[in-house]
N, CA, C and O atoms as CSV, one atom per row, in Angstrom:
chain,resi,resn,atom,element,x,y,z
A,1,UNK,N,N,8.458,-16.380,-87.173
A,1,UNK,CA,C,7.264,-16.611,-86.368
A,1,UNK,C,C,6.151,-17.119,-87.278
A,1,UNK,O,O,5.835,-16.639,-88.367
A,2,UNK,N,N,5.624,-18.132,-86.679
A,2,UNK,CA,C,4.263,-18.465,-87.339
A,2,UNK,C,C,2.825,-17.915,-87.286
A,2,UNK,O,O,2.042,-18.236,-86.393
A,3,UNK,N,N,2.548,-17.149,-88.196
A,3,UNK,CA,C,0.824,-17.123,-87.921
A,3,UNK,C,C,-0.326,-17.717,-88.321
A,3,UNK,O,O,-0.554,-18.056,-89.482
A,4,UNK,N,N,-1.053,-17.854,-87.410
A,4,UNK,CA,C,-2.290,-18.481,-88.243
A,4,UNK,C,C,-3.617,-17.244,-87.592
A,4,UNK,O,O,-3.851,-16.630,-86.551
A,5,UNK,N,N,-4.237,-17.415,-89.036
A,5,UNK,CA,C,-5.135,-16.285,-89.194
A,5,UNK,C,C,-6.300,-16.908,-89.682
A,5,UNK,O,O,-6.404,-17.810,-90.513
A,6,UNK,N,N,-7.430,-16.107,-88.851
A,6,UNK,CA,C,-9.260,-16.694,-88.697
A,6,UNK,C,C,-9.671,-15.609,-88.672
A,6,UNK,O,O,-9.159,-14.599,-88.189
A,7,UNK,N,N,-11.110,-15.817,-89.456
A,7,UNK,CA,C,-11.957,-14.718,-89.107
A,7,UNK,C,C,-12.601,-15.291,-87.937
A,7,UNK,O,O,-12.493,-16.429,-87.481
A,8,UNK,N,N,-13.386,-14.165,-87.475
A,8,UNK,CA,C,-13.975,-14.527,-86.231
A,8,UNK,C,C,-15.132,-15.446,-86.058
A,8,UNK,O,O,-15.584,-15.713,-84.944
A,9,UNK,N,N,-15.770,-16.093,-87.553
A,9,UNK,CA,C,-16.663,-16.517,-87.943
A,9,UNK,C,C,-16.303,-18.471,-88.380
A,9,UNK,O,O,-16.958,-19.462,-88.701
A,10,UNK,N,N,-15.205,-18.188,-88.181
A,10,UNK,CA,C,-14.508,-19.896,-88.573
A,10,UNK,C,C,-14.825,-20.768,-87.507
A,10,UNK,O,O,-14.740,-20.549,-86.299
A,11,UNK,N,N,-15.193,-21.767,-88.092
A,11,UNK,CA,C,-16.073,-22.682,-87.355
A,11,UNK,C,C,-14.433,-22.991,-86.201
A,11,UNK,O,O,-14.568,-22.410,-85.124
A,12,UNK,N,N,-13.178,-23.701,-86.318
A,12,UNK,CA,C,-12.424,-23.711,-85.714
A,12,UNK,C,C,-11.598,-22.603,-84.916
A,12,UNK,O,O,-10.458,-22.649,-84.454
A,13,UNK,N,N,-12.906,-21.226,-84.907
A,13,UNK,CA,C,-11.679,-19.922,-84.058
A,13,UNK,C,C,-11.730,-20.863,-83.016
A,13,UNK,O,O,-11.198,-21.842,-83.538
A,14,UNK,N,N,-12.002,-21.147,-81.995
A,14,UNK,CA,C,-11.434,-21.524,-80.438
A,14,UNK,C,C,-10.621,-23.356,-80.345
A,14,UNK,O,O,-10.306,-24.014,-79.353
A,15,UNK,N,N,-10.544,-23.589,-81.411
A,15,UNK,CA,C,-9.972,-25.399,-81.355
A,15,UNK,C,C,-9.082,-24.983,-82.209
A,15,UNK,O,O,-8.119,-25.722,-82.004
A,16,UNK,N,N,-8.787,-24.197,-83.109
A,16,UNK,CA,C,-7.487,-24.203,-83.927
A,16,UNK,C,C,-5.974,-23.411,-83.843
A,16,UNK,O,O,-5.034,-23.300,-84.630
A,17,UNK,N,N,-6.306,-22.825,-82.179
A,17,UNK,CA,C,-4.725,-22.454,-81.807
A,17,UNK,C,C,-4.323,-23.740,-81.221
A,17,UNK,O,O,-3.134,-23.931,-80.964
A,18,UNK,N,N,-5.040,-24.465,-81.032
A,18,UNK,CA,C,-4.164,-25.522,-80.841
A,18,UNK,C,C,-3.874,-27.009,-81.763
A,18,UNK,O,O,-2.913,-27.697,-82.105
A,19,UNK,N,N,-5.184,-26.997,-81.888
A,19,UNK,CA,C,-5.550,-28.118,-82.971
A,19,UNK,C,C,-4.429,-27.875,-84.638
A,19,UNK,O,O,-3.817,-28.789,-85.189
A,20,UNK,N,N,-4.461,-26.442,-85.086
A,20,UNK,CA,C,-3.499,-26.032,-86.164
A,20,UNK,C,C,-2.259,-25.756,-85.721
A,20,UNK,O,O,-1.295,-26.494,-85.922
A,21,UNK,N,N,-2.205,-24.256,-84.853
A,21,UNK,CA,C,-1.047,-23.784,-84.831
A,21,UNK,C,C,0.050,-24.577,-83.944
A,21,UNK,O,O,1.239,-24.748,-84.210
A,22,UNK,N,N,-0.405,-24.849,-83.244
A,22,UNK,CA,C,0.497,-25.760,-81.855
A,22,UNK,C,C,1.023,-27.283,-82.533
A,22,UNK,O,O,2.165,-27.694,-82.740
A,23,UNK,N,N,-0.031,-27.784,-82.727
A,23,UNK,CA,C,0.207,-29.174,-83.164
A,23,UNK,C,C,0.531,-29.589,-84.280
A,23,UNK,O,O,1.279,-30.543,-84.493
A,24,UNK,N,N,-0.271,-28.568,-85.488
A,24,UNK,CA,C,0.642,-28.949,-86.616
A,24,UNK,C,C,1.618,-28.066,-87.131
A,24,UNK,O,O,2.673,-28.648,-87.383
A,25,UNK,N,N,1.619,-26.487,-87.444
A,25,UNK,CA,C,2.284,-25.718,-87.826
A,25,UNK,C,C,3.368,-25.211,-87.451
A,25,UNK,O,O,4.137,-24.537,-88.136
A,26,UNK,N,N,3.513,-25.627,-85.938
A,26,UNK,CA,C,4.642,-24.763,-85.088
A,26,UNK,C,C,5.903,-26.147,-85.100
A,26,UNK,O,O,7.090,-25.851,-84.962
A,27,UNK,N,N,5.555,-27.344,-85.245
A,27,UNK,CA,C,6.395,-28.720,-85.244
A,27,UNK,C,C,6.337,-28.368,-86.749
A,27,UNK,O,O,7.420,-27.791,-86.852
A,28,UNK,N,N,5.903,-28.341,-87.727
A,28,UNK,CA,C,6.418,-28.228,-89.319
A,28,UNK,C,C,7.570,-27.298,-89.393
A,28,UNK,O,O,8.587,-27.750,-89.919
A,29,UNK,N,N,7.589,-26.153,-88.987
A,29,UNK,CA,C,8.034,-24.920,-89.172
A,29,UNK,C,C,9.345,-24.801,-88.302
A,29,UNK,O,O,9.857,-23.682,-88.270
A,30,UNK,N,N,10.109,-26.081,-87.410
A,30,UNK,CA,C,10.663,-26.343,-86.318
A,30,UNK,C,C,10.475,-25.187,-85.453
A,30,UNK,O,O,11.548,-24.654,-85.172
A,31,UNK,N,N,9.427,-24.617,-84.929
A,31,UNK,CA,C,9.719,-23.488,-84.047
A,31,UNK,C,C,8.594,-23.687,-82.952
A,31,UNK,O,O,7.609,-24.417,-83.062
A,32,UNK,N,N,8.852,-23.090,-82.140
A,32,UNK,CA,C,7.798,-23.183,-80.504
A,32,UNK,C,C,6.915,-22.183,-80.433
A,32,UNK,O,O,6.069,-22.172,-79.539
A,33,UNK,N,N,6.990,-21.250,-81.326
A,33,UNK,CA,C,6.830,-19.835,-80.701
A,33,UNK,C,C,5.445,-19.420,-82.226
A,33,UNK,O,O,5.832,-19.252,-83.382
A,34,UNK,N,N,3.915,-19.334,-81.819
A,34,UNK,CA,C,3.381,-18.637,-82.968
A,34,UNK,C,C,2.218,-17.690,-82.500
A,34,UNK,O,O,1.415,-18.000,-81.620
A,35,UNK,N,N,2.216,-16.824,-83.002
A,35,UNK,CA,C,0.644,-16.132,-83.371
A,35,UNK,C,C,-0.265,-16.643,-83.816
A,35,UNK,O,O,-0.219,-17.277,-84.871
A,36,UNK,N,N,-1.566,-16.445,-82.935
A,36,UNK,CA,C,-2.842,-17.058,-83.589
A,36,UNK,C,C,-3.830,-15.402,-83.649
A,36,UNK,O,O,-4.357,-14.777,-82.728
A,37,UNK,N,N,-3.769,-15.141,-84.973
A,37,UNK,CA,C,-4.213,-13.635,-85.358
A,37,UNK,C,C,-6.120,-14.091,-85.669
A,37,UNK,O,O,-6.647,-15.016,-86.288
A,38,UNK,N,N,-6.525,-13.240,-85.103
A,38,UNK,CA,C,-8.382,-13.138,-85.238
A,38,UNK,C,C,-8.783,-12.380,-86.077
A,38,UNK,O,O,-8.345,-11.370,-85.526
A,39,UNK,N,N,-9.228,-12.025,-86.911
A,39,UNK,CA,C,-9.642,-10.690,-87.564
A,39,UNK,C,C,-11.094,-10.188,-86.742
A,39,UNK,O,O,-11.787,-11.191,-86.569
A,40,UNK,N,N,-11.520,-9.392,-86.387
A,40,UNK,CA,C,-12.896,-9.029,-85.853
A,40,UNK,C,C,-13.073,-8.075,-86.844
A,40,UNK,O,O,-12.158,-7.328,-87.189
A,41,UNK,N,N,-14.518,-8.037,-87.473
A,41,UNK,CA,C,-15.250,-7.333,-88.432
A,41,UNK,C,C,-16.625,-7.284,-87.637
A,41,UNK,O,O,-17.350,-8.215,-87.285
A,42,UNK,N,N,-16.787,-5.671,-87.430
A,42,UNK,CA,C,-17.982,-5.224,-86.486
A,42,UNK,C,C,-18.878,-5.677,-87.470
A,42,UNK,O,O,-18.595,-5.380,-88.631
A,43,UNK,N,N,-19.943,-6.360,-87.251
A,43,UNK,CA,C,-21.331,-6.895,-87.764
A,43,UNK,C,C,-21.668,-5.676,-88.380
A,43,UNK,O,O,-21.608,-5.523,-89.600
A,44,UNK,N,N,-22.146,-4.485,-87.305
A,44,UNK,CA,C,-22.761,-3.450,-88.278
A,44,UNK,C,C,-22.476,-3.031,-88.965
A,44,UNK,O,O,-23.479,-2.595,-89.530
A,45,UNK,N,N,-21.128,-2.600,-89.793
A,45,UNK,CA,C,-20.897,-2.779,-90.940
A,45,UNK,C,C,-20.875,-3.581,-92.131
A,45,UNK,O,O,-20.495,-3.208,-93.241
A,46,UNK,N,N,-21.348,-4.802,-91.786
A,46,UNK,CA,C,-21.319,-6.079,-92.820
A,46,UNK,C,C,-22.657,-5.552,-93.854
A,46,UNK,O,O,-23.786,-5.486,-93.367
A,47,UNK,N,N,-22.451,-5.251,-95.065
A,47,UNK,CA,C,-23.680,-5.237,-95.985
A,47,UNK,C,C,-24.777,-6.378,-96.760
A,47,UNK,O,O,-25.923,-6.317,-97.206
A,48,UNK,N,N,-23.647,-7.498,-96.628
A,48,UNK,CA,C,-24.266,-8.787,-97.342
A,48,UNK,C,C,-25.281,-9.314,-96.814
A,48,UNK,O,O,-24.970,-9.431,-95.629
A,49,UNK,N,N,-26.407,-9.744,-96.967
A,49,UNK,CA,C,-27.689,-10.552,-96.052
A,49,UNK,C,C,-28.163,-11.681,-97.193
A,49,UNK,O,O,-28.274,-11.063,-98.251
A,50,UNK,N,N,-28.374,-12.601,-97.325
A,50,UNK,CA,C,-27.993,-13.187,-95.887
A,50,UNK,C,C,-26.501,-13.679,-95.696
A,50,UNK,O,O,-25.862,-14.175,-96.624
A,51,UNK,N,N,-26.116,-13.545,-94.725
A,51,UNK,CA,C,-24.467,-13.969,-94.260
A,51,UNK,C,C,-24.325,-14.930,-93.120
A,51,UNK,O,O,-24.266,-14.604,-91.935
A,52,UNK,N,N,-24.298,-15.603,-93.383
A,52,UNK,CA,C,-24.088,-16.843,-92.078
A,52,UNK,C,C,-23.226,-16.632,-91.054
A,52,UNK,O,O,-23.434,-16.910,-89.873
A,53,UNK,N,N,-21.637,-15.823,-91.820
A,53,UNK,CA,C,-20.882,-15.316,-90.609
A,53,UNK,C,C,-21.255,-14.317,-89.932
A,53,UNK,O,O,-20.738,-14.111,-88.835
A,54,UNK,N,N,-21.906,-13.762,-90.271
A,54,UNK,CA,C,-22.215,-12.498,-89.609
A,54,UNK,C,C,-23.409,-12.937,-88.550
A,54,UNK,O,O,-23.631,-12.170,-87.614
A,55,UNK,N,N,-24.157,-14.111,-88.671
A,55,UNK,CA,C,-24.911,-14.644,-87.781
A,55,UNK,C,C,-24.092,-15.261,-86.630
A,55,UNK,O,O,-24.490,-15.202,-85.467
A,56,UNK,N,N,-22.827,-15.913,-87.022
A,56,UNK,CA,C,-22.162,-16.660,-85.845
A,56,UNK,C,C,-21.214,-15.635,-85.173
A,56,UNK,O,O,-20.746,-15.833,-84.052
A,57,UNK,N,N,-20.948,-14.506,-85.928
A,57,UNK,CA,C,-19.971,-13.474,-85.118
A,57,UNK,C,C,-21.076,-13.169,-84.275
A,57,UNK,O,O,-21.109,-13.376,-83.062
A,58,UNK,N,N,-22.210,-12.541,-85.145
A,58,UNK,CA,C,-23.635,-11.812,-83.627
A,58,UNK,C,C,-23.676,-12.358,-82.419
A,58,UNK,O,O,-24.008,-11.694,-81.438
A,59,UNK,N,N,-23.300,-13.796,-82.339
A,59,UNK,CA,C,-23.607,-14.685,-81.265
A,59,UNK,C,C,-22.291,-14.641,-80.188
A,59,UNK,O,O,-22.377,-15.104,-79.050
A,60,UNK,N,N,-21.187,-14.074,-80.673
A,60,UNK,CA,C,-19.677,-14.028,-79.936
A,60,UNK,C,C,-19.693,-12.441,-79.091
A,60,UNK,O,O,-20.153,-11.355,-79.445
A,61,UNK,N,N,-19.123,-12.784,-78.095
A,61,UNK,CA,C,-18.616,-11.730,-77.512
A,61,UNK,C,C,-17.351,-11.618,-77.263
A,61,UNK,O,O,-16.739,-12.498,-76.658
A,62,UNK,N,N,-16.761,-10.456,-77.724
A,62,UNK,CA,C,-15.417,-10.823,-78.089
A,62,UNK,C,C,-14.264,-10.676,-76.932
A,62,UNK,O,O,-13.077,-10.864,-77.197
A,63,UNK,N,N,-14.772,-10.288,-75.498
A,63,UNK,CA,C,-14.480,-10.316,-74.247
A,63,UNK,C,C,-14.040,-11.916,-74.130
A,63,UNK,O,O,-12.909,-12.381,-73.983
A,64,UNK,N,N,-15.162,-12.516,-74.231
A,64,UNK,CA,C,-15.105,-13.783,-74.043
A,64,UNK,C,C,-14.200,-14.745,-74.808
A,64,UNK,O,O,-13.563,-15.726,-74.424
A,65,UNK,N,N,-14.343,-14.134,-76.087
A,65,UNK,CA,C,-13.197,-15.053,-76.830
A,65,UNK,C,C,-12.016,-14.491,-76.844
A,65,UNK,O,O,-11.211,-15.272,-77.353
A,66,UNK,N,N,-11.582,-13.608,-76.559
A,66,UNK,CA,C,-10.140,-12.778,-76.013
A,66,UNK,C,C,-9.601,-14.268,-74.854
A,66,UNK,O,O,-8.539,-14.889,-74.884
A,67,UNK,N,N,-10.511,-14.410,-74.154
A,67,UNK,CA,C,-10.326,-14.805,-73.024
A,67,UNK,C,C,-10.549,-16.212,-73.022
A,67,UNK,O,O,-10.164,-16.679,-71.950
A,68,UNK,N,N,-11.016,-17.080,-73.789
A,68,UNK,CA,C,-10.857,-18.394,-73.874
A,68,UNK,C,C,-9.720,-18.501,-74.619
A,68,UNK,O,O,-8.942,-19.264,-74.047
A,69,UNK,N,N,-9.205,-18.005,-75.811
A,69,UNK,CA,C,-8.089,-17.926,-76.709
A,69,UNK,C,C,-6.579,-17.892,-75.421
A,69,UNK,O,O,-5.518,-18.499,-75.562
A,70,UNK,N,N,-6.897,-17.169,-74.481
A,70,UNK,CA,C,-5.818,-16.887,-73.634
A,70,UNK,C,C,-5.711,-18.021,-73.063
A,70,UNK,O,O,-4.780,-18.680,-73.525
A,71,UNK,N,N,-6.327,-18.555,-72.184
A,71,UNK,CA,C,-6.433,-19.592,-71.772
A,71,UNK,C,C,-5.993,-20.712,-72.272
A,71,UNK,O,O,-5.186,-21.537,-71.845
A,72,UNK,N,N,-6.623,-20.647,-73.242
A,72,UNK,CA,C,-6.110,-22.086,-74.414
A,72,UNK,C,C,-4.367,-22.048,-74.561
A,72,UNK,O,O,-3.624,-23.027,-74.481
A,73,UNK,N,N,-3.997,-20.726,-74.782
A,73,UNK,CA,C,-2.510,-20.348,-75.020
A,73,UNK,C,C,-1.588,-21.011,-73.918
A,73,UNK,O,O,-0.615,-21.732,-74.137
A,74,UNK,N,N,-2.152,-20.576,-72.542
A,74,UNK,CA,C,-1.589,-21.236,-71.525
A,74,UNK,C,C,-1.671,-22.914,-71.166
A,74,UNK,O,O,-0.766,-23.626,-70.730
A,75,UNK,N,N,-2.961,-23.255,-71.478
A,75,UNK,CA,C,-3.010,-24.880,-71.614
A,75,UNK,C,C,-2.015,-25.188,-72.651
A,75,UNK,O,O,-0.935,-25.432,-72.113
A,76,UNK,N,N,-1.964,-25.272,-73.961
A,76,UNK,CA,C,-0.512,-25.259,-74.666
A,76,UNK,C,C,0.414,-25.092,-74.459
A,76,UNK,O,O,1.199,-25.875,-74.993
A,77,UNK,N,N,1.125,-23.787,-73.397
A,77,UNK,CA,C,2.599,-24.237,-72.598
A,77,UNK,C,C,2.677,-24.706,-71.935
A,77,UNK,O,O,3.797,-25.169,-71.721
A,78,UNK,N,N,1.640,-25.005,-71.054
A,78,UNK,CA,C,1.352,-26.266,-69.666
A,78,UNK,C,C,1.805,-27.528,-70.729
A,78,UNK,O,O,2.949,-27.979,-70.688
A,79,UNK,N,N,0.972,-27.949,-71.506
A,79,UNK,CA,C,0.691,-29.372,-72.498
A,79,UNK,C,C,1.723,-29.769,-72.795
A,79,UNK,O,O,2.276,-30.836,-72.528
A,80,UNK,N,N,2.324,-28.150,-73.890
A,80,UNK,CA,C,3.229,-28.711,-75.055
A,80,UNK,C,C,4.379,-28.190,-75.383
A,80,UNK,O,O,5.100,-28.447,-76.348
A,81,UNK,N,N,4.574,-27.112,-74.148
A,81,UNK,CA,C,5.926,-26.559,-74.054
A,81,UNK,C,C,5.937,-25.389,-75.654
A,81,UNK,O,O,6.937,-24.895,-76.174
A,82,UNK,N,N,4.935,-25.280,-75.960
A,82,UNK,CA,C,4.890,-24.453,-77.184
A,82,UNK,C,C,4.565,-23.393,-76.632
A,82,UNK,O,O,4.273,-23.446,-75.437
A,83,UNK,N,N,4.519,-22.131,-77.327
A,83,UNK,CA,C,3.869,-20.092,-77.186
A,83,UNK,C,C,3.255,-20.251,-77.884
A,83,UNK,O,O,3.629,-20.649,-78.987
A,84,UNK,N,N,2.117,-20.038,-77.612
A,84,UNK,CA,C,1.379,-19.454,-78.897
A,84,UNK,C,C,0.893,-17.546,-78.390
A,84,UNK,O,O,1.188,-17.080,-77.290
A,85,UNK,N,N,0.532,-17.167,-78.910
A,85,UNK,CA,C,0.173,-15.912,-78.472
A,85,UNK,C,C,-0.868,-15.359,-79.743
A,85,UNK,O,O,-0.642,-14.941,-80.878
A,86,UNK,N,N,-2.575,-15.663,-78.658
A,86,UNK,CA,C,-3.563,-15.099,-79.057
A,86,UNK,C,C,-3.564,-13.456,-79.142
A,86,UNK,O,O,-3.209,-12.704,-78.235
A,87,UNK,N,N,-4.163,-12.982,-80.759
A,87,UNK,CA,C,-4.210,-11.753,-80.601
A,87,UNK,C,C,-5.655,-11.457,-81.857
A,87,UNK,O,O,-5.708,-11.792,-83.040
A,88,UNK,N,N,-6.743,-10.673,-80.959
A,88,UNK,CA,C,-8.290,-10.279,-81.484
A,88,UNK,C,C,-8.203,-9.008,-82.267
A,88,UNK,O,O,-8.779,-8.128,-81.627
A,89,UNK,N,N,-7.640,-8.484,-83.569
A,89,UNK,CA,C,-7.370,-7.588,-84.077
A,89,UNK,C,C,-9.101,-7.051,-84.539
A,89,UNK,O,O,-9.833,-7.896,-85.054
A,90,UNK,N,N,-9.664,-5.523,-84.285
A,90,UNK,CA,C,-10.710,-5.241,-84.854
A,90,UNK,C,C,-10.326,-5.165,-86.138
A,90,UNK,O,O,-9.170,-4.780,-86.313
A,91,UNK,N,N,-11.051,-5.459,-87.210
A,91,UNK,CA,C,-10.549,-4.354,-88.562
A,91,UNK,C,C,-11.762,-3.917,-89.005
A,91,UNK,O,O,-12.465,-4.724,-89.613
A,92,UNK,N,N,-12.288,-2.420,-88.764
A,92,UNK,CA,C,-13.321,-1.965,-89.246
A,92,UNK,C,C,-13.169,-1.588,-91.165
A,92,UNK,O,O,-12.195,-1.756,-91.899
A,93,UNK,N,N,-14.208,-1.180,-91.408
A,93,UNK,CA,C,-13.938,-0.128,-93.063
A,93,UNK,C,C,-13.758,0.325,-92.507
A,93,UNK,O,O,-13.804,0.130,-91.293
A,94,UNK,N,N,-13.316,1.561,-93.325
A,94,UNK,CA,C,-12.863,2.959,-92.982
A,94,UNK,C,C,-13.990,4.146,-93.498
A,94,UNK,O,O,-13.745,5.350,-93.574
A,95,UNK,N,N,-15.072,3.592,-93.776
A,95,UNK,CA,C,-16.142,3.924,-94.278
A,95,UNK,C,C,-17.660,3.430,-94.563
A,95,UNK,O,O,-17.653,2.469,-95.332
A,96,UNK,N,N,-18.901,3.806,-94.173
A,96,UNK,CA,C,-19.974,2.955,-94.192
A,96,UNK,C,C,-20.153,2.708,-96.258
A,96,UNK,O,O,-19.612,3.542,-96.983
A,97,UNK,N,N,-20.663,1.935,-96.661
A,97,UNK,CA,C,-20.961,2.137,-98.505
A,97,UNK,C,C,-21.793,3.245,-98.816
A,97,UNK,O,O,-22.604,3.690,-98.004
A,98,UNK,N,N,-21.666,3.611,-99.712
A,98,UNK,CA,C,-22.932,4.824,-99.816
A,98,UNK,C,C,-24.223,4.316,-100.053
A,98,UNK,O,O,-24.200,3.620,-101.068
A,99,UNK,N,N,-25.241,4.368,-99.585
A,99,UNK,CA,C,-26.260,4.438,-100.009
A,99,UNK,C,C,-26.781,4.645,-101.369
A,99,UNK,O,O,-26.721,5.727,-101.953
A,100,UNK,N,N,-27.432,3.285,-101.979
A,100,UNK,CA,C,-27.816,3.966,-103.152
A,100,UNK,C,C,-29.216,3.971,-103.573
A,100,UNK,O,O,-29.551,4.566,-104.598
């Protein structure tokens, strides 16, 4: 299986399950069938300022991009006879930094 993996902050999260995985990676790889993996990193944990991604994640709701990603998946087996299968993984820390 193929994956292709974005943070949630990549200028191509919503054009590159198809634009990458469908069109170029899944015909390289001879196979029909890939994962397009999201990473989600909750903002309020982000420590770095200034962070640009953390400005374009603020602006996403991740309801919404669950749900255009799906969509897109299905325009691709309509299109191109390819699977792709969108999936919005959270990955928090497992801890805030300490304060110093």
């Amino acid at each position: 299986v193929v994956v292709e993996v974005k943070g949630a902050w990549n200028d191509g999260l919503l054009s590159d399950q198809r634009n990458q995985l469908a069109i170029r990676y899944l015909p390289e790889s001879s196979s029909d069938r890939g994962i397009y993996l999201v990473g989600w990193y909750p903002v309020e944990l982000w420590t770095a300022t200034p962070d640009q991604r953390r400005t374009k994640v603020r602006r996403l709701v991740r309801d919404d991009v669950e749900r255009a990603l799906a969509e897109q998946a299905d325009d691709i087996t309509r299109d191109l006879k390819l699977y792709t299968h969108p999936v919005v993984l959270e990955i928090p820390r497992p801890h805030p930094p300490p304060k110093v």
